[in-house]
C-alpha positions as protocol buffer text, in pm:
chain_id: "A"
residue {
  index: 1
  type: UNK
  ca { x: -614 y: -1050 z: -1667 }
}
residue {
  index: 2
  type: UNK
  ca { x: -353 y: -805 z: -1670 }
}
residue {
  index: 3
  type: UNK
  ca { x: -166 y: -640 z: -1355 }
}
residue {
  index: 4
  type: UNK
  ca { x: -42 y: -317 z: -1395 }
}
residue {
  index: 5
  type: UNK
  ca { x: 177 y: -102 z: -1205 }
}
residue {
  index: 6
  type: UNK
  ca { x: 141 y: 257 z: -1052 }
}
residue {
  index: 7
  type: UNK
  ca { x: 478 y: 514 z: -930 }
}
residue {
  index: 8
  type: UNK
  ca { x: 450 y: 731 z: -680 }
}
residue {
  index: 9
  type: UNK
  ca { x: 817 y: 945 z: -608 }
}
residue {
  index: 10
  type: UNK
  ca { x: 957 y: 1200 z: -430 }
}
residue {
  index: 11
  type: UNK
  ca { x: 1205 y: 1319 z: -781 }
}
residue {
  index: 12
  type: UNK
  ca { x: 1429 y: 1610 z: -688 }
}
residue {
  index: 13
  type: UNK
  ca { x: 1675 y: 1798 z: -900 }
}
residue {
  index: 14
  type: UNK
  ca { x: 1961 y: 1488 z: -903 }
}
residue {
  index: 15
  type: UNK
  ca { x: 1843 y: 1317 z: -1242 }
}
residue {
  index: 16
  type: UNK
  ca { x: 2084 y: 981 z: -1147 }
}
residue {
  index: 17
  type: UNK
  ca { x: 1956 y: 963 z: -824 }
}
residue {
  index: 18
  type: UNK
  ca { x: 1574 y: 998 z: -976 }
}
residue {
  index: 19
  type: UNK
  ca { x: 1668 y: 765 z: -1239 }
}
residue {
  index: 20
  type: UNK
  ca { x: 1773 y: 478 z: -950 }
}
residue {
  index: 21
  type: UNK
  ca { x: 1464 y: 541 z: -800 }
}
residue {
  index: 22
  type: UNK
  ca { x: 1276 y: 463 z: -1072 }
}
residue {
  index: 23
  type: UNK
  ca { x: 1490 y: 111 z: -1131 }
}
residue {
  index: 24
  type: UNK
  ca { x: 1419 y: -23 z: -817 }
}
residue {
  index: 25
  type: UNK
  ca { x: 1083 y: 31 z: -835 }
}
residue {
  index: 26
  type: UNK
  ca { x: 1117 y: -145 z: -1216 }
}
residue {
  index: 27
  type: UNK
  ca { x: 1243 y: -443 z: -1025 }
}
residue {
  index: 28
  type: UNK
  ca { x: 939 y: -418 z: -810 }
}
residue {
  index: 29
  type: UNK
  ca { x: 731 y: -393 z: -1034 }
}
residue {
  index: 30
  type: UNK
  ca { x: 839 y: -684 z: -1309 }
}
residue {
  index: 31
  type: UNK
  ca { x: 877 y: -930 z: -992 }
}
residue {
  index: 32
  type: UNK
  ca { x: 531 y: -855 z: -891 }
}
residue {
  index: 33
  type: UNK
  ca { x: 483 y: -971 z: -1291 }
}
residue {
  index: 34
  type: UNK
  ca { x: 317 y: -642 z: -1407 }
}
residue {
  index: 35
  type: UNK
  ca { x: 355 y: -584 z: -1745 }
}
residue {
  index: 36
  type: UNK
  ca { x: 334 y: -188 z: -1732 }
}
residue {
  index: 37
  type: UNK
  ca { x: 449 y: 83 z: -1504 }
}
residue {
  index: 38
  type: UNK
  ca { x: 316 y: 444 z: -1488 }
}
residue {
  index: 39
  type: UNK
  ca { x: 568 y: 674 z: -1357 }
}
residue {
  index: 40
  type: UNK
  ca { x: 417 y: 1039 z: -1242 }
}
residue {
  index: 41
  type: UNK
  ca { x: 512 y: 1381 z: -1389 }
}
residue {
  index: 42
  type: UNK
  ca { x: 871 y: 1536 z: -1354 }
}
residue {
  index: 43
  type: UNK
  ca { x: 1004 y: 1178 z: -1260 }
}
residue {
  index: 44
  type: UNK
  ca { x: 1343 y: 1269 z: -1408 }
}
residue {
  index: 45
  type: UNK
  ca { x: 1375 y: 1591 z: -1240 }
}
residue {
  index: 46
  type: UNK
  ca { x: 1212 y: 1831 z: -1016 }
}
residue {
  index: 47
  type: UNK
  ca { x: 1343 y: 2163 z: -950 }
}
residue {
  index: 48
  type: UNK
  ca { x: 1248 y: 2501 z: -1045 }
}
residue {
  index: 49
  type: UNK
  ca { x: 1345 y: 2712 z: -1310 }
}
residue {
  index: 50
  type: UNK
  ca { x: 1534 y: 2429 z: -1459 }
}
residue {
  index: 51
  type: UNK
  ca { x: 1239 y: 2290 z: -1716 }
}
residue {
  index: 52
  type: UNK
  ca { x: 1508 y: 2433 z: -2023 }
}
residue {
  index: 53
  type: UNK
  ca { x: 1781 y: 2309 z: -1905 }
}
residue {
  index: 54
  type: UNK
  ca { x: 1661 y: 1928 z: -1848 }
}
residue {
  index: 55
  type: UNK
  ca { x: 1480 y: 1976 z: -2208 }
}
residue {
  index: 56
  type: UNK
  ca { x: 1849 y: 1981 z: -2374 }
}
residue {
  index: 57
  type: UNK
  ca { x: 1852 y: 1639 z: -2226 }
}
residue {
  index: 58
  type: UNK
  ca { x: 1505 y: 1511 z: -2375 }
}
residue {
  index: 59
  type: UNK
  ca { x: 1679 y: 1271 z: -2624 }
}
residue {
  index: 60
  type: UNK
  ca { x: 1975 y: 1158 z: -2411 }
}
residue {
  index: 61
  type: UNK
  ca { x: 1681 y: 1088 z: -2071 }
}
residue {
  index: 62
  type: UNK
  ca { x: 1443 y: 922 z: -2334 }
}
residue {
  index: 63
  type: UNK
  ca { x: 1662 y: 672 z: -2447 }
}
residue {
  index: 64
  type: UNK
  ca { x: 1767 y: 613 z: -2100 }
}
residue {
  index: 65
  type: UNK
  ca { x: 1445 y: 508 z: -2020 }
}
residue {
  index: 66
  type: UNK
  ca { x: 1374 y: 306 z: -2330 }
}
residue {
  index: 67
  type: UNK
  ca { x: 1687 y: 81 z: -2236 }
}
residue {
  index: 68
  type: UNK
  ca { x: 1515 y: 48 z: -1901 }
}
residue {
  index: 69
  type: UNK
  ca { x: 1178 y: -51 z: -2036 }
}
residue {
  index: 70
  type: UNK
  ca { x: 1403 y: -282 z: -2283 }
}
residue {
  index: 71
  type: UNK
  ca { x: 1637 y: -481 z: -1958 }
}
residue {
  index: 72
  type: UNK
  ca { x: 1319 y: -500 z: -1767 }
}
residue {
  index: 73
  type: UNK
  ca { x: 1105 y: -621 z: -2073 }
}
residue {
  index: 74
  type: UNK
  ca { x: 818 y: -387 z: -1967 }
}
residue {
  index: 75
  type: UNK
  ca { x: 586 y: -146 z: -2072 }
}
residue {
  index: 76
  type: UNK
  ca { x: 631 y: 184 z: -1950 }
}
residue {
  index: 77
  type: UNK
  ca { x: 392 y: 522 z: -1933 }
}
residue {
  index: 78
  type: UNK
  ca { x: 720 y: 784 z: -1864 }
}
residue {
  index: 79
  type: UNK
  ca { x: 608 y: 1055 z: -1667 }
}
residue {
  index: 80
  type: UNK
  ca { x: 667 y: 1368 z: -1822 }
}
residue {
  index: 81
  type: UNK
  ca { x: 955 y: 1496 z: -1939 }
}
residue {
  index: 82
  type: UNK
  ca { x: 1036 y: 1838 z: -2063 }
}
residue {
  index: 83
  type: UNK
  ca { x: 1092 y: 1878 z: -2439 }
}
residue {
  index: 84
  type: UNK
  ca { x: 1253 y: 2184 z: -2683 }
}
residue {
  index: 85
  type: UNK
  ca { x: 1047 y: 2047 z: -2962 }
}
residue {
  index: 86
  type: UNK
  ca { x: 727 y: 1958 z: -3125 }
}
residue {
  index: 87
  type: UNK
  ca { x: 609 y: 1636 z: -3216 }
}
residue {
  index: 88
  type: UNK
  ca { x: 714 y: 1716 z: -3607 }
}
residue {
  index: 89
  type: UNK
  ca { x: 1082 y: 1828 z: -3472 }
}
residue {
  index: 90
  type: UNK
  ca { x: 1012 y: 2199 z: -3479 }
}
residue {
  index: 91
  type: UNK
  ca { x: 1160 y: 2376 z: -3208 }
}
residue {
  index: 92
  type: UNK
  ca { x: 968 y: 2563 z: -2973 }
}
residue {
  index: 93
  type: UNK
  ca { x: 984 y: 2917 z: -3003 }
}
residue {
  index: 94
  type: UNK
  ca { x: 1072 y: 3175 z: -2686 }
}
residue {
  index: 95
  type: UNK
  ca { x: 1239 y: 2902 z: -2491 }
}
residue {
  index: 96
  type: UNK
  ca { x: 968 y: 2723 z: -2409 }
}
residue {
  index: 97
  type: UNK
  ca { x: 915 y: 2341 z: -2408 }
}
residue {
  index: 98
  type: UNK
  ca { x: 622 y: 2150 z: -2359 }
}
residue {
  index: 99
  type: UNK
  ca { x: 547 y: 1841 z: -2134 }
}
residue {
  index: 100
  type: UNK
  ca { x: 587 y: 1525 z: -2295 }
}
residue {
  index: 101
  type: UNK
  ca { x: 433 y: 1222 z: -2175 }
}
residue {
  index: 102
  type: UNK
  ca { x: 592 y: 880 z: -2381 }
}
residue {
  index: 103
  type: UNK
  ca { x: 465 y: 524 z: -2358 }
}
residue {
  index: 104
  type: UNK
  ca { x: 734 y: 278 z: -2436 }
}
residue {
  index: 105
  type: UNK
  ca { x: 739 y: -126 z: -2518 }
}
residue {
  index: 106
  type: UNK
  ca { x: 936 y: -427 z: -2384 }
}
residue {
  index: 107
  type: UNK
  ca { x: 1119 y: -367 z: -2720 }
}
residue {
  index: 108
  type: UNK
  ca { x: 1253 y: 14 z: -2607 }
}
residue {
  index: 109
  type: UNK
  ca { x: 1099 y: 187 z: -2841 }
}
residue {
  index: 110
  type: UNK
  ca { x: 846 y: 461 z: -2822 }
}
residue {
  index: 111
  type: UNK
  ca { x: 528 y: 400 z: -2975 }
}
residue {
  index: 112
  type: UNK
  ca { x: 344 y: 688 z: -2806 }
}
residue {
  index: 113
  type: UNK
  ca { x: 379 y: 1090 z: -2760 }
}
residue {
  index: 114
  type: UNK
  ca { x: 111 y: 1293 z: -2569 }
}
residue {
  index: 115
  type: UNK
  ca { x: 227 y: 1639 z: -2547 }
}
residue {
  index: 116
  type: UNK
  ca { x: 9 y: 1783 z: -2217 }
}
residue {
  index: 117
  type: UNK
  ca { x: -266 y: 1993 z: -2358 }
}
residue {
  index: 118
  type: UNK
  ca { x: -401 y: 2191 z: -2017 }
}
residue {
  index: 119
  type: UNK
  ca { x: -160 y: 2405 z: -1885 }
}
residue {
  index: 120
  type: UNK
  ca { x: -214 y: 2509 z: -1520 }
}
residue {
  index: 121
  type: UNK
  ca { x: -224 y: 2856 z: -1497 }
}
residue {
  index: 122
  type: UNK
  ca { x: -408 y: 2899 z: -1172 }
}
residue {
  index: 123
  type: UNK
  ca { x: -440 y: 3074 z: -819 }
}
residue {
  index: 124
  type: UNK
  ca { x: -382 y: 2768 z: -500 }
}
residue {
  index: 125
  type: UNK
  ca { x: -361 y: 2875 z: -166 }
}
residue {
  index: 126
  type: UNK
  ca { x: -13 y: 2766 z: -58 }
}
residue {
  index: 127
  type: UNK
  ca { x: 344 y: 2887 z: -45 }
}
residue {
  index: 128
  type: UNK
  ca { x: 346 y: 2904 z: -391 }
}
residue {
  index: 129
  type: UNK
  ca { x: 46 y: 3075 z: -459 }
}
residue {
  index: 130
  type: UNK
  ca { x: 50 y: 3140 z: -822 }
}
residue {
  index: 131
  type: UNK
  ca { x: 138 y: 2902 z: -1094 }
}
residue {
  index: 132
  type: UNK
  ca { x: 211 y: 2984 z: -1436 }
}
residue {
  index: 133
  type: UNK
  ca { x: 293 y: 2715 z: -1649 }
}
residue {
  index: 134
  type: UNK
  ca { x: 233 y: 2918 z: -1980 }
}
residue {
  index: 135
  type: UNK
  ca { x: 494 y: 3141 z: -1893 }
}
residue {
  index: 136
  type: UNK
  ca { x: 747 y: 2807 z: -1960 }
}
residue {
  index: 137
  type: UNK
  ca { x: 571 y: 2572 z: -2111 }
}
residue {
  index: 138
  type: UNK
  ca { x: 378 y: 2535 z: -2460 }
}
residue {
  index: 139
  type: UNK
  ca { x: 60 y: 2369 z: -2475 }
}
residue {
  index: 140
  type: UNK
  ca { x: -4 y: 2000 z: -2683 }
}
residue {
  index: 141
  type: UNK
  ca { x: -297 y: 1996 z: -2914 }
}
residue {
  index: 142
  type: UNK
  ca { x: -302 y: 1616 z: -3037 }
}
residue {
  index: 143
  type: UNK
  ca { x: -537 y: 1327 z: -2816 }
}
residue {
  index: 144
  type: UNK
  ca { x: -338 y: 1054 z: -2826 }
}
residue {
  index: 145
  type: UNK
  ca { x: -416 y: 681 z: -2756 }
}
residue {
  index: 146
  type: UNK
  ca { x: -129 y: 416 z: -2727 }
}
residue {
  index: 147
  type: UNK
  ca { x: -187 y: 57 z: -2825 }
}
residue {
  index: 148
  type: UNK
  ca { x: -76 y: -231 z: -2659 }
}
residue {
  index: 149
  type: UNK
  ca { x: -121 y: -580 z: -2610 }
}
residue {
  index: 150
  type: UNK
  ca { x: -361 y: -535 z: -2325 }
}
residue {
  index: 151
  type: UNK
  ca { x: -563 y: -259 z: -2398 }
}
residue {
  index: 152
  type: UNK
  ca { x: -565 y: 90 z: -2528 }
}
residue {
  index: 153
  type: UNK
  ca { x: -410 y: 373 z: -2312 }
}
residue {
  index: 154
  type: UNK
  ca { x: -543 y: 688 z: -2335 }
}
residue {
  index: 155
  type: UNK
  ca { x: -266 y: 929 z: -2228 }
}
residue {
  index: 156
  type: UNK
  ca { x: -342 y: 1255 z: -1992 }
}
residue {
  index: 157
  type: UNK
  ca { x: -112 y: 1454 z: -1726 }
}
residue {
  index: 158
  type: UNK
  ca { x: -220 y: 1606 z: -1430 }
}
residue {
  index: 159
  type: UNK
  ca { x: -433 y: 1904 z: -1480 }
}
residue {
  index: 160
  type: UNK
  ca { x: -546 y: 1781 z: -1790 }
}
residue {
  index: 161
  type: UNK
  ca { x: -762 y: 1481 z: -1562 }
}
residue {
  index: 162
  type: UNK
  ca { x: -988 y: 1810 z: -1438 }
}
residue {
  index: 163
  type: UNK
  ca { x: -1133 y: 1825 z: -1802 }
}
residue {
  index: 164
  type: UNK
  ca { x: -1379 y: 1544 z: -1845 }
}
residue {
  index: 165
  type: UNK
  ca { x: -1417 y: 1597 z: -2229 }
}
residue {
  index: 166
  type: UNK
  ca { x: -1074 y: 1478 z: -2294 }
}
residue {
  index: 167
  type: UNK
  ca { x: -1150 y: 1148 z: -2103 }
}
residue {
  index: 168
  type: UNK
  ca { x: -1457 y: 1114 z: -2332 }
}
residue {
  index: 169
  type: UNK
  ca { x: -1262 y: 1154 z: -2657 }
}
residue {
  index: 170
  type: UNK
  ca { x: -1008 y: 946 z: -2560 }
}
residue {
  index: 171
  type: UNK
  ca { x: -1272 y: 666 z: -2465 }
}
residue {
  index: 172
  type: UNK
  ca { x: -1412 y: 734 z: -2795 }
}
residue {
  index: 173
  type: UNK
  ca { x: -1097 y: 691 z: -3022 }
}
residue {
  index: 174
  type: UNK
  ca { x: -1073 y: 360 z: -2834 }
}
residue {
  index: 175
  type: UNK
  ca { x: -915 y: 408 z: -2458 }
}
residue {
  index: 176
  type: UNK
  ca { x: -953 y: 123 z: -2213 }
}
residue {
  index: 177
  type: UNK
  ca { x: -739 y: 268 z: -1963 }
}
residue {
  index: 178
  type: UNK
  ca { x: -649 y: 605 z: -1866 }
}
residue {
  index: 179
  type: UNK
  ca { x: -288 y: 707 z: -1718 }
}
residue {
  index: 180
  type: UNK
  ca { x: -256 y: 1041 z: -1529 }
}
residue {
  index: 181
  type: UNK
  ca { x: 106 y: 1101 z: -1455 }
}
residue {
  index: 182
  type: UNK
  ca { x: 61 y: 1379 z: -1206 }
}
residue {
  index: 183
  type: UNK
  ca { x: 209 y: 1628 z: -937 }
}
residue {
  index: 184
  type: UNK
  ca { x: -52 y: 1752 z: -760 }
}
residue {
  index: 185
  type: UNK
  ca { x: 32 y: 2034 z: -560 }
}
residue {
  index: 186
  type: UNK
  ca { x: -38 y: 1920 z: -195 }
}
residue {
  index: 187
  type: UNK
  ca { x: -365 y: 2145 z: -121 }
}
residue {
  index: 188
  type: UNK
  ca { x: -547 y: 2123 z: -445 }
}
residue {
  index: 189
  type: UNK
  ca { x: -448 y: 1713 z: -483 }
}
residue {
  index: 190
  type: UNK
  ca { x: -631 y: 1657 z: -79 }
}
residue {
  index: 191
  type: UNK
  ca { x: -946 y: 1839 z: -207 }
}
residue {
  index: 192
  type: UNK
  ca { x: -1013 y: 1690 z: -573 }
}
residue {
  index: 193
  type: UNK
  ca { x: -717 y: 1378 z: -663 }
}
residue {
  index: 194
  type: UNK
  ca { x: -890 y: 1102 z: -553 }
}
residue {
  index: 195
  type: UNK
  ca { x: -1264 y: 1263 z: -617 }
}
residue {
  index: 196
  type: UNK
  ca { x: -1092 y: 1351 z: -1030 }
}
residue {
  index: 197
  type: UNK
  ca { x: -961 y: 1004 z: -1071 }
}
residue {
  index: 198
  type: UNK
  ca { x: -1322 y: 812 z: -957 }
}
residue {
  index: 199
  type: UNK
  ca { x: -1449 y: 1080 z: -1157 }
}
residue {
  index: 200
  type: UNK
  ca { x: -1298 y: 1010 z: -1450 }
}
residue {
  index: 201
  type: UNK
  ca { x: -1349 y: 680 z: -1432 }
}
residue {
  index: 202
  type: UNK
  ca { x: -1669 y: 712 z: -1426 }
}
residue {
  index: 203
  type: UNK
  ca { x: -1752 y: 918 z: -1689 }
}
residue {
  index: 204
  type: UNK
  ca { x: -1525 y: 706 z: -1939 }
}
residue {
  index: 205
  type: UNK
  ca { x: -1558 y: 339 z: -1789 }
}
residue {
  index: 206
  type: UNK
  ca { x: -1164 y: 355 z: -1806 }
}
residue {
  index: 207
  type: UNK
  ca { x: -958 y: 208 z: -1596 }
}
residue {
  index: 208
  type: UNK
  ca { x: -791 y: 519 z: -1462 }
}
residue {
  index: 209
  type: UNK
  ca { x: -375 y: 461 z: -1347 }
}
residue {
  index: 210
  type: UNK
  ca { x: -299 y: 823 z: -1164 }
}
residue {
  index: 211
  type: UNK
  ca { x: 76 y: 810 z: -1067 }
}
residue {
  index: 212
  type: UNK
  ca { x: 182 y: 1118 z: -842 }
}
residue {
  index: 213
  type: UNK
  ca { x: 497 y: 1256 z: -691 }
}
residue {
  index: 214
  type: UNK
  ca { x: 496 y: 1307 z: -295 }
}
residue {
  index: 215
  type: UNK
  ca { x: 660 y: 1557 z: -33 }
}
residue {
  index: 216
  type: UNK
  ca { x: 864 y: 1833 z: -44 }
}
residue {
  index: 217
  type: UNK
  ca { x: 1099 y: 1926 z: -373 }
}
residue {
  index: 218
  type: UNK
  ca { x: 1237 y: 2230 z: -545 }
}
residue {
  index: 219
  type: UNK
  ca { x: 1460 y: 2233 z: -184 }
}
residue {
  index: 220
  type: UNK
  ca { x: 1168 y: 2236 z: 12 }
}
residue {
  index: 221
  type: UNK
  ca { x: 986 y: 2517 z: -166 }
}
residue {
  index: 222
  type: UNK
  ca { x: 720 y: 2274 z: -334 }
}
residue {
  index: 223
  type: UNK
  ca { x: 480 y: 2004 z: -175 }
}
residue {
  index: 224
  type: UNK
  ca { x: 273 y: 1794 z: -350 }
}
residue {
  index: 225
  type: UNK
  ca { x: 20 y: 1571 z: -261 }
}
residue {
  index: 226
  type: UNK
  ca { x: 116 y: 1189 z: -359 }
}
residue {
  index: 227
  type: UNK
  ca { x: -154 y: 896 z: -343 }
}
residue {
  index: 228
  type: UNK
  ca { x: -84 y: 723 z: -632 }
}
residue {
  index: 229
  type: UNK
  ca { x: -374 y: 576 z: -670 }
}
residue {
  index: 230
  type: UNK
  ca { x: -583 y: 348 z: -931 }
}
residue {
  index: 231
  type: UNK
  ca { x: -939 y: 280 z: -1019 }
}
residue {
  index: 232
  type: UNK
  ca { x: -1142 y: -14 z: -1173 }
}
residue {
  index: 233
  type: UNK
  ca { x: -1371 y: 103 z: -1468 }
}
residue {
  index: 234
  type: UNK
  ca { x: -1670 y: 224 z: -1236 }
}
residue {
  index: 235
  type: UNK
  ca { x: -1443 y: 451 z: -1010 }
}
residue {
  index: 236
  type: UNK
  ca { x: -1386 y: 213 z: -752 }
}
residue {
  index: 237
  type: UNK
  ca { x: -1042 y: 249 z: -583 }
}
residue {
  index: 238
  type: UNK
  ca { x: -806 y: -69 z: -649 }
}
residue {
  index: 239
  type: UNK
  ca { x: -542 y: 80 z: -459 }
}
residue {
  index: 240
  type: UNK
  ca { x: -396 y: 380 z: -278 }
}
residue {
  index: 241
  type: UNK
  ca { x: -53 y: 431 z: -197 }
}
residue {
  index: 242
  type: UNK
  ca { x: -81 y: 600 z: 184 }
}
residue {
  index: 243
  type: UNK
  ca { x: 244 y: 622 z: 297 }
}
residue {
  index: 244
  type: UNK
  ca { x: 551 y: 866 z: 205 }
}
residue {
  index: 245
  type: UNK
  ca { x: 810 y: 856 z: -71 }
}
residue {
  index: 246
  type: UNK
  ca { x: 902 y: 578 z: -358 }
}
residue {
  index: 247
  type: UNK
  ca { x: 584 y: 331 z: -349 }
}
residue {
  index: 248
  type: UNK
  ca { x: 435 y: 102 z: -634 }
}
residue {
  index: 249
  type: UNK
  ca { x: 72 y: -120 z: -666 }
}
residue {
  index: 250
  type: UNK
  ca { x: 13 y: -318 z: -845 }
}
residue {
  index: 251
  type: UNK
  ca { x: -325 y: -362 z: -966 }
}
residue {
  index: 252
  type: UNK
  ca { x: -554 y: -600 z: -1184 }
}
residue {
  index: 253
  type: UNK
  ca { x: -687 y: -517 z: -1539 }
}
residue {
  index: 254
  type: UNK
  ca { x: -973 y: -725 z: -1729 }
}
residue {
  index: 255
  type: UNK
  ca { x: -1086 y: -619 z: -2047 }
}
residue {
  index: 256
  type: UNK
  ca { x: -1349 y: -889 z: -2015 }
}
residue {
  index: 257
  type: UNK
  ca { x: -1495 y: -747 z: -1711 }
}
residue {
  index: 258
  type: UNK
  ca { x: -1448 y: -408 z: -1836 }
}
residue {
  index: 259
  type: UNK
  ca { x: -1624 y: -499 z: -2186 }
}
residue {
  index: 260
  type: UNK
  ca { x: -1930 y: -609 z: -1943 }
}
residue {
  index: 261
  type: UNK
  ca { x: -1974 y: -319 z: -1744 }
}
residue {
  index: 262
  type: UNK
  ca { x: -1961 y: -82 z: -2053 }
}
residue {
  index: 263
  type: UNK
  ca { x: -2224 y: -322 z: -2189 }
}
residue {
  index: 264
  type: UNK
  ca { x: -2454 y: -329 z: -1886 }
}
residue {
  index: 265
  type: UNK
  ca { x: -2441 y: 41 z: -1909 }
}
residue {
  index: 266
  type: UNK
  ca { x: -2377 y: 215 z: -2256 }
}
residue {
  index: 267
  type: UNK
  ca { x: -2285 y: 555 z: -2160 }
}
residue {
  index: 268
  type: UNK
  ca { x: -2126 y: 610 z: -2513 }
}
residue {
  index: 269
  type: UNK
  ca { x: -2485 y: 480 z: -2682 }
}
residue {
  index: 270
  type: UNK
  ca { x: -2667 y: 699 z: -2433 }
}
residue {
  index: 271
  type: UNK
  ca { x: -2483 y: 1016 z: -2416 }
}
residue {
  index: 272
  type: UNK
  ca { x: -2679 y: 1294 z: -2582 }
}
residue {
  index: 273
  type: UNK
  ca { x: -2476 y: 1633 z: -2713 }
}
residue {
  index: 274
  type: UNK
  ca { x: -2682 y: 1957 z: -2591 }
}
């Protein structure tokens, strides 16, 4: 058995204070012996209009958090951060960047890149209204599943968890668990977070990790919905964080147990394309 470790933050637009938030909760997390920690989207920074900006830091940001999965002698799922280039090193045309999810080793090194393929481009009913992230970002077009020592990590952000085909071909090229660094806005996150997680859960038999930044940011302009939250393989919640700002759980993983219930029910075996 594994234990495995879930962020939920409140990042604003002070990158060094983010960046101490995300230590302590390191230290939590390796005392509390997990071996990986999922930090949500925008953990480095979270204010508007300044995507471009924090993507001239991408390299300087990633390697700080490589030397913190290296002193902690962790695993870590970063977030998102914002990035000027493709995977290849091409640079993104129109000054746009995409959002770039990067699982690192105990070692510091980045074995993993998921560039966020669902962009959310949609109508919500708050102060915000409309959300465009087209208009900034450009979209990922790779699956991508990290190996590690204790399983297979399919890799997802946010919107991307409403699309249950992704979850299926991630399962298929070999995930065991699913990470869903997230930041929900407030109103769509208290109708369909917790329901999307068990959901995906479900449809995969994944463990599903779904880290999620909480409160008020982009000086007070944005709220978003928090919960970090994870699931067992059947959609069962392990934990939920409830209360407000930095939090962590830690939570159990068994690829035994997991290995079981996908053979006491072979979705995979059963599914049928129509």
């Amino acid at each position: 058995m594994t234990l495995l470790a879930v962020a939920q933050l409140n990042s604003q637009n002070d990158i060094d204070a983010n960046f101490a938030h995300v230590e302590r909760l390191l230290k939590q997390a390796k005392s509390q012996q997990a071996e990986l920690l999922v930090l949500p989207e925008n953990f480095a920074c979270f204010a508007a209009g300044q995507q471009a900006i924090t993507a001239q830091r991408f390299d300087e940001l990633k390697q700080r958090i490589e030397q913190f999965a290296f002193q902690s002698q962790i695993w870590i799922v970063a977030g998102t951060l914002p990035c000027p280039y493709r995977p290849n090193g091409d640079p993104i045309a129109d000054g746009r960047v995409r959002t770039v999810s990067l699982c690192i080793d105990p070692a510091g090194q980045t074995v993993a890149r998921y560039d966020k393929i669902h962009l959310f481009d949609v109508q919500v009913a708050d102060g915000v209204g409309s959300y465009q992230e087209s208009a900034v970002f450009e979209a990922g077009d790779e699956i991508v599943v990290a190996k590690t020592p204790f399983g297979n990590i399919g890799m997802m952000v946010c919107y991307d968890v409403r699309f249950p085909e992704l979850a299926l071909q991630l399962r298929t090229q070999g995930a065991n668990i699913l990470t869903v660094p997230a930041a929900f806005t407030h109103t769509t996150g208290q109708m369909h977070w917790q329901l999307l997680l068990q959901a995906r859960a479900m449809d995969s038999q994944c463990q599903v990790l779904g880290a999620a930044q909480h409160g008020w940011h982009c000086e007070g302009k944005r709220q978003t919905w928090g919960h970090a939250m994870a699931t067992q393989s059947q959609g069962k919640i392990l934990a939920e964080v409830t209360d407000a700002g930095n939090q962590l759980i830690v939570v159990p993983f068994d690829v035994e147990e997991q290995f079981n219930i996908r053979q006491a029910m072979p979705l995979m075996q059963h599914r049928k394309l129509m």
